[in-house]
C-alpha positions as CSV (number, residue, x, y, z in Angstrom):
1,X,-7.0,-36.3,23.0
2,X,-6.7,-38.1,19.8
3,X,-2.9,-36.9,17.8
4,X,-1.7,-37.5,14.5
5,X,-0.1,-40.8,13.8
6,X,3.4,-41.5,13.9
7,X,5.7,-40.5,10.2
8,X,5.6,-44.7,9.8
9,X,2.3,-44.8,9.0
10,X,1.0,-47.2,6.1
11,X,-1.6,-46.3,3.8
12,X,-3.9,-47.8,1.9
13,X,-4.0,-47.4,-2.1
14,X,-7.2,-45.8,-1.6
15,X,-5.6,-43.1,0.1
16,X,-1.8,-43.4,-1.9
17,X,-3.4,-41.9,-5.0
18,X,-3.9,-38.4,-3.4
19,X,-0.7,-38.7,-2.0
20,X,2.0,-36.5,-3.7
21,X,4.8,-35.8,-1.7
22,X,5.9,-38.8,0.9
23,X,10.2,-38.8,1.6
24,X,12.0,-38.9,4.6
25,X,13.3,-35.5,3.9
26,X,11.5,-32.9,2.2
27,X,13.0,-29.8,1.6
28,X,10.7,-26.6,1.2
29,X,12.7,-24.0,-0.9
30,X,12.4,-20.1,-1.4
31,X,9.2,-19.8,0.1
32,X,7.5,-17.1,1.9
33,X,6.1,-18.1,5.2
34,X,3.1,-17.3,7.5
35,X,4.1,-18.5,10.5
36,X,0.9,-18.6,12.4
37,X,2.6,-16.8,15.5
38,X,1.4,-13.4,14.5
39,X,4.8,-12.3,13.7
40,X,5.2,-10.7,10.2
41,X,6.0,-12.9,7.0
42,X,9.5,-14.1,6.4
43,X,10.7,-14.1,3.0
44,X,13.3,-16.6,1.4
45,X,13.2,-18.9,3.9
46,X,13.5,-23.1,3.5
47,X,11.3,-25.3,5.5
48,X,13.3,-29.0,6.1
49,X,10.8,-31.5,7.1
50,X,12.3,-34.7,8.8
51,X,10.2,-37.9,9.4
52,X,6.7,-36.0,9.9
53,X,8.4,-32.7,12.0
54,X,9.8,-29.4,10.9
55,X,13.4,-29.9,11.6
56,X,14.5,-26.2,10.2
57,X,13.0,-23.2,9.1
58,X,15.3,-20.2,8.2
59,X,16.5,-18.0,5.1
60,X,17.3,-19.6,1.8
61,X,20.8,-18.9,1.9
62,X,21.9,-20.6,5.2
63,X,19.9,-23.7,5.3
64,X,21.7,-26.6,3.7
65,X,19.7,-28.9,2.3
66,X,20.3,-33.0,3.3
67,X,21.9,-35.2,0.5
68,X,19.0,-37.3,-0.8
69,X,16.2,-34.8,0.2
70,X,13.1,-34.2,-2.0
71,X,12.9,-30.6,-2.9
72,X,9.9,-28.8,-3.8
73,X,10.9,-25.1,-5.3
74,X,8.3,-23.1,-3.8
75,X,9.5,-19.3,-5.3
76,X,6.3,-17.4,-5.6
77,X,4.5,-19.4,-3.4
78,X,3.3,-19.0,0.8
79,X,3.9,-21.6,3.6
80,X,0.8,-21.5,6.2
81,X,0.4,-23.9,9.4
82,X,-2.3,-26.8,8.3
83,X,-5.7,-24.9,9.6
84,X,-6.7,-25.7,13.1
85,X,-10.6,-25.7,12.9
86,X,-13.0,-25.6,15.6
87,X,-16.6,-25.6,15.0
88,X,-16.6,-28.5,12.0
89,X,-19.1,-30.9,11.4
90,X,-19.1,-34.5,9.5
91,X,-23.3,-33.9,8.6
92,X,-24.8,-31.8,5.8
93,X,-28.3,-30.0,6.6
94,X,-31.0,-28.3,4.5
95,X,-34.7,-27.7,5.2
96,X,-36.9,-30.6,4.5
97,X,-40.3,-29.9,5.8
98,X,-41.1,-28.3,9.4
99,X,-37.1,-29.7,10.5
100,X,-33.9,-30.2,9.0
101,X,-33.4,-33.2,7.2
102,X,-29.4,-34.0,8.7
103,X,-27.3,-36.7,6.5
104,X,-23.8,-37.7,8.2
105,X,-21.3,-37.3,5.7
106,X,-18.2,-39.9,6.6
107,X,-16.7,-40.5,3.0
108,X,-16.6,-36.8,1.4
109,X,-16.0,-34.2,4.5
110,X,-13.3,-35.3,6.0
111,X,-11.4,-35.5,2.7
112,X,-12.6,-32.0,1.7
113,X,-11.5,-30.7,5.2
114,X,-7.9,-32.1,4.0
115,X,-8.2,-30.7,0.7
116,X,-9.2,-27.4,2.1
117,X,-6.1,-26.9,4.2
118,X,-7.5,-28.2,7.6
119,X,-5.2,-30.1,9.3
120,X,-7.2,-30.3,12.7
121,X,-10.7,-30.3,13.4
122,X,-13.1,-30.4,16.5
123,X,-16.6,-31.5,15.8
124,X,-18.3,-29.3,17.2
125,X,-21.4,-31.7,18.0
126,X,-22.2,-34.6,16.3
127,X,-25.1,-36.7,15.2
128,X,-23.3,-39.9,14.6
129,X,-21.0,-39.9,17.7
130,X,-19.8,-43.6,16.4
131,X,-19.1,-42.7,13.0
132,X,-17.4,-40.0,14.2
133,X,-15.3,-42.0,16.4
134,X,-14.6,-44.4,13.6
135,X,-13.6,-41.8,10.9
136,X,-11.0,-40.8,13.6
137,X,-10.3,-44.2,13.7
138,X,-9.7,-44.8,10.2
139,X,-7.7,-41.6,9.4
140,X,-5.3,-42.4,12.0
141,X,-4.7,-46.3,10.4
142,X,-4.2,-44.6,7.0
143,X,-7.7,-46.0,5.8
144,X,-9.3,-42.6,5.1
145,X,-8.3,-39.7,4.3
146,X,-9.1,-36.5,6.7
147,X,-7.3,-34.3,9.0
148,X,-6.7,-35.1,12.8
149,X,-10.0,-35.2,14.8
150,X,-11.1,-33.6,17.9
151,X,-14.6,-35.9,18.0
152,X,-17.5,-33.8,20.2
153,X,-19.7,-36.2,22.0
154,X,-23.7,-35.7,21.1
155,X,-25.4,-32.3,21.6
156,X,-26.4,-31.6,25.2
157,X,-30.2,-30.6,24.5
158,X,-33.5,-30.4,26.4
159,X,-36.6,-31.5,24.5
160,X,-37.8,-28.7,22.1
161,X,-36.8,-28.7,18.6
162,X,-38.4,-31.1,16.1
163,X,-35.0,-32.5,14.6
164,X,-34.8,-36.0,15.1
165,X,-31.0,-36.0,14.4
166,X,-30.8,-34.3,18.0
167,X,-29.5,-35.6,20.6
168,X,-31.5,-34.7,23.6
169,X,-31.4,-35.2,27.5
170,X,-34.1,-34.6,30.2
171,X,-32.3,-32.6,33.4
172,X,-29.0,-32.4,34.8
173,X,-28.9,-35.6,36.2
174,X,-29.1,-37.1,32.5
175,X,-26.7,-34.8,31.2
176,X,-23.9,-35.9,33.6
177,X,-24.6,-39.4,32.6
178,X,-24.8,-38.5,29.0
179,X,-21.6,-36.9,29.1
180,X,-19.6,-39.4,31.4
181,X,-20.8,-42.0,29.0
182,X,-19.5,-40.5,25.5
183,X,-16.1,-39.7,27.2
184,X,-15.7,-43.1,28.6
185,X,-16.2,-43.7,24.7
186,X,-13.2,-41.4,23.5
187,X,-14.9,-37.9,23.2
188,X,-13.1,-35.1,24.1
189,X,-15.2,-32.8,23.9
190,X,-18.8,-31.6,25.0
191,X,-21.3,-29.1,23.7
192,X,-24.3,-27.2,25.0
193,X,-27.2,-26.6,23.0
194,X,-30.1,-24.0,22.6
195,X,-32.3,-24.9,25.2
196,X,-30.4,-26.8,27.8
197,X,-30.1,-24.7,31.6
198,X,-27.7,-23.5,33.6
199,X,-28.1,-26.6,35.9
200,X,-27.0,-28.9,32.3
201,X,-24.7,-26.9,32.1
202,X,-23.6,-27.1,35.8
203,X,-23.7,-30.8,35.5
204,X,-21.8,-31.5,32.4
205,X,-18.6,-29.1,33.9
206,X,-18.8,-31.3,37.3
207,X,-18.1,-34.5,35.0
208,X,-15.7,-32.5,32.0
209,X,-13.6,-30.6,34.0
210,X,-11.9,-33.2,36.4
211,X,-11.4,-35.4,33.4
212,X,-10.1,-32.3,31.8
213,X,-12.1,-32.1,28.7
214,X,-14.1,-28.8,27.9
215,X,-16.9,-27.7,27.4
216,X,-18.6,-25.5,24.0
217,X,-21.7,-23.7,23.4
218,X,-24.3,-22.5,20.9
219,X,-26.6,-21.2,23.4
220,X,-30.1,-19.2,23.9
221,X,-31.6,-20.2,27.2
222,X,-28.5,-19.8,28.9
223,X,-26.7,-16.8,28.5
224,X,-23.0,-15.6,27.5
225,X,-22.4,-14.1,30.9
226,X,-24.5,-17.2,32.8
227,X,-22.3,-19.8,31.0
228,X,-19.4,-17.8,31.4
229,X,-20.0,-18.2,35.8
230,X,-20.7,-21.4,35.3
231,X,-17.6,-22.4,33.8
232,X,-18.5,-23.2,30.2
233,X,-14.7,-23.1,28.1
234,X,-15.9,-22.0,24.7
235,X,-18.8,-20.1,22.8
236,X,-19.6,-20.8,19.0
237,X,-21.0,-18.4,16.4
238,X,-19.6,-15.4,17.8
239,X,-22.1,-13.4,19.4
240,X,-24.6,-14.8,17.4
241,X,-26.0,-17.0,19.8
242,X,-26.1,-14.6,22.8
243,X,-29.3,-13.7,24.4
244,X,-27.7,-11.2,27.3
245,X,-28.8,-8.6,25.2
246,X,-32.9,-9.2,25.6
247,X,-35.1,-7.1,28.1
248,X,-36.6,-9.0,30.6
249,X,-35.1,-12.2,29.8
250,X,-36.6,-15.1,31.4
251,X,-33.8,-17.7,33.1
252,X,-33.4,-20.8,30.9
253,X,-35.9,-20.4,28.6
254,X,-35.0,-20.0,25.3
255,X,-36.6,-17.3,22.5
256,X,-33.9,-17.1,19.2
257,X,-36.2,-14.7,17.5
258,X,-36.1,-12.0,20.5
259,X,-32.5,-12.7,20.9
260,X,-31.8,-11.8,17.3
261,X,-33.7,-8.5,17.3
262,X,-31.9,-7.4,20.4
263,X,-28.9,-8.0,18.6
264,X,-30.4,-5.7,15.5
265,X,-31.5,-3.7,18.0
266,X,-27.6,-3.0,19.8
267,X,-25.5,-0.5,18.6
268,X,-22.3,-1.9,17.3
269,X,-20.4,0.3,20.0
270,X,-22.2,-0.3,23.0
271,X,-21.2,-0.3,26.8
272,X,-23.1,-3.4,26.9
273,X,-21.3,-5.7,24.4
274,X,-18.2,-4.0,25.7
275,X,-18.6,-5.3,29.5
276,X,-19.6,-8.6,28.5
277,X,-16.3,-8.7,26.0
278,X,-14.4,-8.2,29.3
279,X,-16.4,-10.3,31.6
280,X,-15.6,-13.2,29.3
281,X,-12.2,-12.2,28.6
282,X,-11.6,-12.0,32.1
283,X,-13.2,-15.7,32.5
284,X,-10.9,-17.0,29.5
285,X,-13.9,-17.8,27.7
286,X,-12.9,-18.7,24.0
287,X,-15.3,-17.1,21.2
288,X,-15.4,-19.1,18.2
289,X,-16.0,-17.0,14.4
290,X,-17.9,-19.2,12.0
291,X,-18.7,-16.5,9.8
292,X,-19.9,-18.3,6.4
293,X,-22.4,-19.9,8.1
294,X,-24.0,-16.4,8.7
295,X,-22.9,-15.1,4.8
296,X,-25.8,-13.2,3.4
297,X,-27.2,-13.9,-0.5
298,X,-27.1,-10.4,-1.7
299,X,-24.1,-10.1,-4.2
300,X,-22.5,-13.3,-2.9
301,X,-21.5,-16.9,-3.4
302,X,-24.0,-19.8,-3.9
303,X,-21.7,-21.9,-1.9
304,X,-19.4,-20.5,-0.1
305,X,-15.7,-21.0,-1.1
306,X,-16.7,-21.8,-4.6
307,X,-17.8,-25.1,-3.6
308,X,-21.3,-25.2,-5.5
309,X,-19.7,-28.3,-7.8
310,X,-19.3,-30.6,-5.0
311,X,-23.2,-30.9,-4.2
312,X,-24.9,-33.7,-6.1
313,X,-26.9,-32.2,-9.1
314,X,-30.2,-32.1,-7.1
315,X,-28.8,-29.9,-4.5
316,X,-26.7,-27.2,-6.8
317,X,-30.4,-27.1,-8.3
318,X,-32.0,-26.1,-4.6
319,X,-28.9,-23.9,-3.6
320,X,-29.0,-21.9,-6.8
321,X,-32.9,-21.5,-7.0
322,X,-33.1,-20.0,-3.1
323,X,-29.8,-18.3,-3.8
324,X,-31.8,-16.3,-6.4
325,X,-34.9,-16.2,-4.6
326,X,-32.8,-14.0,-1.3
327,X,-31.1,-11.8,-3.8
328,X,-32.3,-8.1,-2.4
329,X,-34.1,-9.4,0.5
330,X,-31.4,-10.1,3.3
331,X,-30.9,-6.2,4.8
332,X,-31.0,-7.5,8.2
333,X,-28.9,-10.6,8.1
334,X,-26.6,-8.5,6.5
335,X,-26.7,-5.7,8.8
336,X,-26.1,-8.2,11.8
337,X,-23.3,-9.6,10.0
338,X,-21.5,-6.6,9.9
339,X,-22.0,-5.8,13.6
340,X,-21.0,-9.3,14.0
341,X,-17.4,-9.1,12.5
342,X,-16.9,-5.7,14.3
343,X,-17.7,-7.5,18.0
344,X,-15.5,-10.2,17.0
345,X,-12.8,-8.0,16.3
346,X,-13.4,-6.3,19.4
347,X,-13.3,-9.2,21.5
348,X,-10.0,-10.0,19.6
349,X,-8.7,-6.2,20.4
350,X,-9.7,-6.8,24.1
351,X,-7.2,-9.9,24.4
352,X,-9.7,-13.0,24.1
353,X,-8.7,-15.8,22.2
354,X,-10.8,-16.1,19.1
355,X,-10.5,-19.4,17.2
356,X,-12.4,-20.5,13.8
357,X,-14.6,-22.5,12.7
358,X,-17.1,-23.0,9.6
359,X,-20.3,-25.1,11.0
360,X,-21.6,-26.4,7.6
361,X,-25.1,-26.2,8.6
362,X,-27.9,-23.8,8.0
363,X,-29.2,-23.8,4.6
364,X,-26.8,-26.3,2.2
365,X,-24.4,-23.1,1.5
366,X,-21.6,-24.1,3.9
367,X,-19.7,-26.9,3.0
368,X,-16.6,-28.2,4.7
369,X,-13.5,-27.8,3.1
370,X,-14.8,-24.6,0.7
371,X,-15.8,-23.3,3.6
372,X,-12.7,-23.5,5.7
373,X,-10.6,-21.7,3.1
374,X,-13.8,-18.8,3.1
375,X,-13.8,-18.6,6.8
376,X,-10.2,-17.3,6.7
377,X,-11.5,-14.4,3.9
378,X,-14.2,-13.4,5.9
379,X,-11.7,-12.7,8.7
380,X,-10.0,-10.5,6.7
381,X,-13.3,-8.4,5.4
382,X,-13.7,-8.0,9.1
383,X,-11.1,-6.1,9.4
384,X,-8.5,-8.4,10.5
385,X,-4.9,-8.4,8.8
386,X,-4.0,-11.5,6.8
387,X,-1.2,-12.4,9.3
388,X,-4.0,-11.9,12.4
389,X,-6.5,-14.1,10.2
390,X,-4.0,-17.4,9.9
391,X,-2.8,-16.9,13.1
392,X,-7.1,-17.1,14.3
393,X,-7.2,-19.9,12.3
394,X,-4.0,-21.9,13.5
395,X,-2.5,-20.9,16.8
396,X,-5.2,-20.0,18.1
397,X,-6.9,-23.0,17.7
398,X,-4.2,-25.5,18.4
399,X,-3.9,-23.2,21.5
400,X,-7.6,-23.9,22.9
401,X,-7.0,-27.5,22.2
402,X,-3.5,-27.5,24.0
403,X,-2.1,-28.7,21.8
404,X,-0.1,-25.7,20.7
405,X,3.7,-26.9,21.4
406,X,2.7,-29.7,18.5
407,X,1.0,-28.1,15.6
408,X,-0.7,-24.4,15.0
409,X,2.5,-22.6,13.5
410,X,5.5,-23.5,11.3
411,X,8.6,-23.7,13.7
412,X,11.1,-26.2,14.2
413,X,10.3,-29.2,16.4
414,X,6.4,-29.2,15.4
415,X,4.7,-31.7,13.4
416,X,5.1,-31.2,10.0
417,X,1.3,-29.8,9.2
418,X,1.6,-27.1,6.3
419,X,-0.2,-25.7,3.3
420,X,1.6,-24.9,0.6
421,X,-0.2,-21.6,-1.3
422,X,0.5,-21.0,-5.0
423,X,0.3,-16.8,-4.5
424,X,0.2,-14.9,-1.5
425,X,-1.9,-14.3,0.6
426,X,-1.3,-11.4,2.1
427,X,-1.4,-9.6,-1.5
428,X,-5.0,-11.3,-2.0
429,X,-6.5,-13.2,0.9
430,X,-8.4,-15.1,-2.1
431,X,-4.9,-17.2,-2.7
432,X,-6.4,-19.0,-0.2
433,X,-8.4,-21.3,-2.9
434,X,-5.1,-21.4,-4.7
435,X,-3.8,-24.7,-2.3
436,X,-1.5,-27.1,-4.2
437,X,-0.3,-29.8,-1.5
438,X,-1.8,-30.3,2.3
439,X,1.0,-31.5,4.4
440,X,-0.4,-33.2,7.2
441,X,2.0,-35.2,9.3
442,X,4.8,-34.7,7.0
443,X,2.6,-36.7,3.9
444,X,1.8,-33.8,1.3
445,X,-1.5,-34.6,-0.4
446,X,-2.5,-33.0,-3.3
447,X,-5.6,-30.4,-2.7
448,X,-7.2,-30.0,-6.5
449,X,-7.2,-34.4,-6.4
450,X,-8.7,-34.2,-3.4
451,X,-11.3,-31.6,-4.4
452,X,-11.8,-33.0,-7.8
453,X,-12.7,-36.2,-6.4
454,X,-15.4,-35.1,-4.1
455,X,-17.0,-32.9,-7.0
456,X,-21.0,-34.0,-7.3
457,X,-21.3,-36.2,-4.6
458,X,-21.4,-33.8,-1.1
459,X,-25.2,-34.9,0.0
460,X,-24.8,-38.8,-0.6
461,X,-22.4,-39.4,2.1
């Protein structure tokens, strides 16, 4: 698995000019922290950071700040872990036609993932599995700028849909090869799409698992509790994407449309979601939330976030005209979106590990970065404390990708990946957009550069 690079990193001037903080020493001052462990906010308390780790983190009065330290005063303002964020993409989508017209985006998402507090990512497929290799690349020589990089090999995907972004394989015996060849390439990961089988499925764990990689999901003719026997690690979009829930359901054949009315159709207490919340809690199946990607119109952002700037002029255009054309006419998604956030809170209640992610897909609306900082909101309309929602978006993350003795919370002897919050969040989960400096690695980067440099040109590259 790809890490962070080591604290004597050189960068580029490119990259130096969002750079704002970069000493040895770097004292955080009177700060109140989120940990990210789910324990309950400390107030007061100093954050040292020494050569890229977290040396000390404990109350304002006892920590003694090294001679020749830089200090950032940080009274009124929250510490949180640098997001850990597990269903990201480096490709923007939007209709075009009868498919999706898919652009890979190398230059302006990994720096708005940075900007919006995302320290680690996971790709959770990927169109451009070279590109996305090489961003990784780049990041970690200091040539770009963008978080650390979990880099999914190419969708695992039988022949159906009309995108010709897709990656797509024909059988099991093509899947194993297709997955043995992207990790022999440097992927660490592997996802299942809509209308692969149980026996792609089968195959792709028989290669992943001895190399101990994993294995995601956005699923349809597979279902939860069939991937869940088979051995899959991880399902995306919640329960979105399950089709457990349809009478009569035909074995690996895949029909989205009856999937989502069953959904519609469930009661958002049922015995039914409730067994297959334990069956997979039971298997250690990880759930991933991307809840903006689901957002509804009615009464709500254009782009999620607030991000509607960053889209070249064309696109804010599009966005804005079908934003006002769904105004009123989105009951249902939003009715299923509600039921959503409650299962997912359930499956949290029932002991799973629920991680985060974004998936700028869909329409145009969800846009990485924006998005990342509106995932974490969402959580907390769900129902989900503010302390719960950072600790989703961190821990749990870093956790899944075990890599959770180096980054996910803010305790000594981790890497030094922090945001730095001007307000609290707790008080108003929407502090969340107020994010002044991005430590990643120990090197704070300054988040309204970063943003401001992005604005008008998500949709060129």
């Amino acid at each position: 698995m790809a890490f962070a690079p080591s604290r004597a990193q050189q960068f580029t001037p490119q990259v130096q000019e969002f750079i704002k903080v970069n000493a040895p020493t770097v004292a955080l001052t009177d700060a109140k922290v989120l940990d990210g462990t789910g324990r309950p906010a400390l107030l007061h308390q100093t954050v040292l950071l020494q050569n890229g780790r977290i040396t000390q983190v404990g109350p304002l009065k006892k920590v003694k700040v090294p001679a020749g330290a830089q200090v950032i005063n940080c009274a009124g303002k929250t510490l949180i872990p640098g997001l850990v964020m597990l269903h990201e993409h480096l490709y923007y989508t939007m209709p075009a036609g009868p498919f999706f017209n898919i652009a890979q985006m190398p230059y302006t998402f990994p720096r708005l993932y940075l900007a919006g507090g995302a320290t680690t990512i996971r790709t959770a497929g990927s169109i451009e599995p070279q590109t996305d290799l090489a961003v990784q690349r780049l990041i970690g020589e200091g040539k770009l700028i963008g978080p650390a990089m979990d880099v999914t090999a190419p969708y695992i995907e039988e022949a159906s849909l009309d995108i010709p972004a897709l990656n797509t394989v024909k059988g099991p015996e093509d899947a194993a090869a297709t997955t043995k060849f992207w990790a022999d390439k440097g992927c660490t990961s592997f996802k299942m799409y809509m209308h692969a089988t149980r026996a792609d499925l089968a195959a792709v764990v028989a290669v992943a698992h001895p190399r101990q990689l994993k294995i995601t999901g956005h699923l349809c003719s597979i279902t939860y509790r069939e991937a869940a026997e088979i051995g899959i690690d991880n399902l995306e979009h919640g329960f979105m994407a399950s089709s457990d829930f349809m009478p009569n359901k035909v074995p690996d054949v895949a029909d989205y449309l009856s999937a989502r009315e069953s959904l519609l159709r469930l009661p958002q207490n049922s015995p039914e979601m409730t067994s297959l919340i334990r069956f997979l809690v039971s298997k250690k199946v990880a759930l991933t939330s991307t809840l903006p990607v689901f957002e509804p119109y009615t009464g709500r952002e254009v782009v999620l976030g607030g991000g509607l700037e960053s889209l070249i002029p064309q696109l804010q255009e599009r966005e804005t005209a079908i934003w006002n054309q769904n105004q009123q006419k989105d009951t249902a998604s939003l009715r299923l979106f509600r039921k959503e956030m409650a299962w997912e809170k359930q499956f949290y209640d029932a002991g799973g590990l629920l991680v985060a992610g974004t998936d700028p897909t869909g329409a145009g609306r969800t846009v990485a970065g924006y998005a990342n900082r509106r995932q974490v909101e969402l959580l907390v309309e769900a129902g989900f404390t503010a302390v719960q929602a950072i600790k989703i978006s961190t821990l749990n993350g870093a956790t899944y990708l075990g890599r959770e003795k180096q980054i996910g919370t803010i305790e000594a002897g981790k890497q030094a990946d922090l945001v730095l919050i001007d307000g609290d969040p707790e008080q108003d989960i929407q502090h969340m957009r107020r994010m002044e400096i991005v430590f990643k690695n120990g090197v704070g980067f300054d988040s309204d550069k970063l943003f401001d440099s992005m604005k008008g040109k998500v949709g060129l590259n």
